[in-house]
Backbone as CSV, one residue per row, in Angstrom:
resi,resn,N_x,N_y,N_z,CA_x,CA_y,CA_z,C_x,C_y,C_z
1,UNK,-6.712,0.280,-13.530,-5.685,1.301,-13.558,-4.325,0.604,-13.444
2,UNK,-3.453,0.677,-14.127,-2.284,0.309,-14.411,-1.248,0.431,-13.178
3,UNK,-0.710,-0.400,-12.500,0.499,0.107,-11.342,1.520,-0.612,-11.744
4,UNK,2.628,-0.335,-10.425,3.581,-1.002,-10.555,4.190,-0.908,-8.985
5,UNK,5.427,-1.926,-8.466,5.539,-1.525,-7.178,7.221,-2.275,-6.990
6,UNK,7.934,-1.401,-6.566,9.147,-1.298,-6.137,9.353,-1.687,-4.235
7,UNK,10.489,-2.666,-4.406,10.786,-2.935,-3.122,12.493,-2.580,-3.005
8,UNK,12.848,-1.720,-1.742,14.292,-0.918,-2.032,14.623,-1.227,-0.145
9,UNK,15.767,-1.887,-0.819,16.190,-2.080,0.272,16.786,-0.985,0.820
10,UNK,16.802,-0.233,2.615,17.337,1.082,2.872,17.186,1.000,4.732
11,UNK,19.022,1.332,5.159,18.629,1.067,6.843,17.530,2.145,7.596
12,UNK,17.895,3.197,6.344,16.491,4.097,6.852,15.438,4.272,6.100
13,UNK,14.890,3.152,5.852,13.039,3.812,4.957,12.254,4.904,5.161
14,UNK,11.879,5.313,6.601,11.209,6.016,6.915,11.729,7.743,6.515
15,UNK,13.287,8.198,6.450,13.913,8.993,6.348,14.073,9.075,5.068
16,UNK,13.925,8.741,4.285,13.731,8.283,2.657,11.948,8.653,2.386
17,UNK,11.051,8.376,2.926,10.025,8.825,2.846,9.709,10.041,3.250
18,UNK,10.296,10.714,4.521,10.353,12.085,4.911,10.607,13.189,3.650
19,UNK,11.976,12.331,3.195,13.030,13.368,2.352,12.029,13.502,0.923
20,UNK,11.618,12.517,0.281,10.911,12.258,-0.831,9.515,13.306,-0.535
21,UNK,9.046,13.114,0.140,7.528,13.695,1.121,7.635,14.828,0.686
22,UNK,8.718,15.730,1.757,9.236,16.854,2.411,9.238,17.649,0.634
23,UNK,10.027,17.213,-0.285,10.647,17.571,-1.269,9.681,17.729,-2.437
24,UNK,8.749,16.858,-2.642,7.636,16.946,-3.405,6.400,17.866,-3.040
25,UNK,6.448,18.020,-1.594,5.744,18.765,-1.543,5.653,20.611,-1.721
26,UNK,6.186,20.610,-2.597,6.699,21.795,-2.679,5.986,22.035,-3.969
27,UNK,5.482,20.842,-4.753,5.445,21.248,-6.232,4.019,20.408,-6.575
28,UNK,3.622,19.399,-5.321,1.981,18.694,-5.438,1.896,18.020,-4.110
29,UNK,0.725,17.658,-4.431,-0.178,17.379,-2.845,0.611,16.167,-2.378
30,UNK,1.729,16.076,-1.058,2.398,15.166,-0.278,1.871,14.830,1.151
31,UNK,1.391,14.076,1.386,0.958,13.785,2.781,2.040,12.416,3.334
32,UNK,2.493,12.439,4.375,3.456,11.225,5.308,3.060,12.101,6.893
33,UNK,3.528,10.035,7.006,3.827,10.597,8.472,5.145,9.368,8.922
34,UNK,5.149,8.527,9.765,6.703,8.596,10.318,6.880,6.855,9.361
35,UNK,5.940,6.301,8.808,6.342,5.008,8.097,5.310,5.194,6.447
36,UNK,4.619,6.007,6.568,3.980,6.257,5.032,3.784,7.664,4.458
37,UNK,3.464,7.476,2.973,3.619,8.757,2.662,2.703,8.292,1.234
38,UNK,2.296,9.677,0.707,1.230,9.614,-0.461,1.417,10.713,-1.206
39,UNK,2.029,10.560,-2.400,2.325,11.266,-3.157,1.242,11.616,-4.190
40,UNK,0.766,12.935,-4.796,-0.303,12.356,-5.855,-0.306,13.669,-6.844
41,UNK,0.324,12.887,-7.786,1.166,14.050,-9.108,-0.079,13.746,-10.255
42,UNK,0.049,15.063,-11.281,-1.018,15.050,-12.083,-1.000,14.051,-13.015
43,UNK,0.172,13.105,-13.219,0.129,12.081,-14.019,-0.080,10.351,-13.167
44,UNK,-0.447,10.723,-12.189,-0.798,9.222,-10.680,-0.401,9.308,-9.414
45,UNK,-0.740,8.407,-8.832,0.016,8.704,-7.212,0.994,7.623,-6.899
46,UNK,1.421,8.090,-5.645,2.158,6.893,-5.334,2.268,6.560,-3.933
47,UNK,2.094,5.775,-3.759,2.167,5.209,-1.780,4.024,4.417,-1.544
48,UNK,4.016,5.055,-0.458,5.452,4.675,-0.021,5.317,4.062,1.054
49,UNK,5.746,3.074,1.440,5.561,2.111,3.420,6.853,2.124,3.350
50,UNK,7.493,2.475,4.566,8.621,1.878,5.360,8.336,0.533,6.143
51,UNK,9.309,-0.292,6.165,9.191,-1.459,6.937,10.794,-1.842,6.936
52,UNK,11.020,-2.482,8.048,12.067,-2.989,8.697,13.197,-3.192,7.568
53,UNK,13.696,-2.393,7.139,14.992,-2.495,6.270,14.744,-1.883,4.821
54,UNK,13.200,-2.074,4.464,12.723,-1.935,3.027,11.859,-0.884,2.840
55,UNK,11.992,0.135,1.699,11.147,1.369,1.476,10.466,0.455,0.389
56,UNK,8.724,0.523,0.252,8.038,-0.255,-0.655,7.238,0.972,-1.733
57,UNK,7.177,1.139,-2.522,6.577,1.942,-3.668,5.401,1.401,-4.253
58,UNK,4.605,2.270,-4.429,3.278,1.333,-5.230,2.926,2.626,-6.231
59,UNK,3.099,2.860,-7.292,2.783,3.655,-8.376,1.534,3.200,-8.847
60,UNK,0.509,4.491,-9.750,-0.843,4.192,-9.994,-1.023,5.134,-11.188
61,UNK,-1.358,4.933,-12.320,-1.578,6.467,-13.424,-3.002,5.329,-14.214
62,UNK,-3.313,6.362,-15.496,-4.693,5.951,-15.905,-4.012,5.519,-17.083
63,UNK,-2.331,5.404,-17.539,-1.890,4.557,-18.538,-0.660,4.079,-18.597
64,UNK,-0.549,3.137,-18.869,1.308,2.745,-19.037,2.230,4.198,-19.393
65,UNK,1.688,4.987,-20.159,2.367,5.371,-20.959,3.208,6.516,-19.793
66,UNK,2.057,6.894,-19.076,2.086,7.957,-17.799,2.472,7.336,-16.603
67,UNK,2.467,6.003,-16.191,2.714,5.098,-15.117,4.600,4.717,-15.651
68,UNK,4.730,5.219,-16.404,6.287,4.948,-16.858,7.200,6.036,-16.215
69,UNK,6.354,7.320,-17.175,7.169,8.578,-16.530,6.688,8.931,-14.848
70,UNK,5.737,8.438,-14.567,5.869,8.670,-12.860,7.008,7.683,-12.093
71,UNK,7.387,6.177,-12.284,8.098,5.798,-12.234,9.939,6.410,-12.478
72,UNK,9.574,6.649,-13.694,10.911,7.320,-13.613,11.810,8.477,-12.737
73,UNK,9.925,9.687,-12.555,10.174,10.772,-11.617,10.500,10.412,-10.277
74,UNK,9.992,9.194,-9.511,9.783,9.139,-8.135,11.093,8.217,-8.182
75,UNK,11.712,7.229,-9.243,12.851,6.797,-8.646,14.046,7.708,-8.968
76,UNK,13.964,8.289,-9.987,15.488,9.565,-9.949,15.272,10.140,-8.751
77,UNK,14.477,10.843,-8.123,14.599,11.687,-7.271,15.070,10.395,-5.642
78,UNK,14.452,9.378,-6.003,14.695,8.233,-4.654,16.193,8.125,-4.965
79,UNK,16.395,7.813,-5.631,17.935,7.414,-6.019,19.373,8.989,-5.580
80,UNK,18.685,10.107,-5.759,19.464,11.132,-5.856,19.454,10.992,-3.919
81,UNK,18.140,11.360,-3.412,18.058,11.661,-1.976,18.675,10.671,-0.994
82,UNK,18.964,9.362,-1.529,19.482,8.154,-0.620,20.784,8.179,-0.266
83,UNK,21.509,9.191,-1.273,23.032,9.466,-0.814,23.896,8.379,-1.165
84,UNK,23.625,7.797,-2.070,24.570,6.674,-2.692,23.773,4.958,-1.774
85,UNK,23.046,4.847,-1.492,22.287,4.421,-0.790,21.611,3.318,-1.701
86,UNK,21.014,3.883,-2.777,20.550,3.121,-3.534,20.768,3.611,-5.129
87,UNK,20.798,2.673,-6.078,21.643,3.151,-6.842,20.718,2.843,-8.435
88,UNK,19.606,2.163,-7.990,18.554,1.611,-8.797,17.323,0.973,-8.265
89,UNK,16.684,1.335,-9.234,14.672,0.659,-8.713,14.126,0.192,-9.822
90,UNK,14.350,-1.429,-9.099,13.706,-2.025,-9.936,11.891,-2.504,-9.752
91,UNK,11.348,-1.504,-10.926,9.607,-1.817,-10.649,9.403,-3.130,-11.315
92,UNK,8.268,-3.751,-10.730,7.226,-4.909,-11.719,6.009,-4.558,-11.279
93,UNK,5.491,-5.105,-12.007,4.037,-4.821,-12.574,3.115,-5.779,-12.082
């Protein structure tokens, strides 16, 4: 299965995972708690860790093609909620 995984630097990770969590869950299955969170949208999931300065992303779909646009969804919305915070996400593979 195809991933990809983003490392974002942020003084609050965990509050970035809340907000992301909190916000998705409104529209598919979001589970967190105070340093992880598990997102899991009909096109893949995605795992979020907070750690000491850095929010870490790990994206998962059954094709590039769909592992692109989940990427795209989970960092516009990271990028909007950080408050000027972060301003880009860069994934590798």
């Amino acid at each position: 299965m195809p991933s990809m995984t983003a490392s974002v630097a942020s003084a609050e990770p965990a509050r970035l995972i809340n907000r992301l969590c909190k916000h998705f869950s409104h529209i598919i299955d979001a589970q967190w708690n105070d340093t992880t969170g598990h997102l899991t949208f009909s096109i893949g999931q995605c795992e979020l860790a907070a750690h000491s300065g850095i929010l870490t992303l790990t994206c998962q779909s059954e094709s590039h093609d769909k592992l692109e646009e989940l990427g795209e969804v989970v960092a516009s919305h990271l990028i909007r909620f950080a408050g000027g915070e972060v301003d880009q996400v860069r994934w590798q593979d």
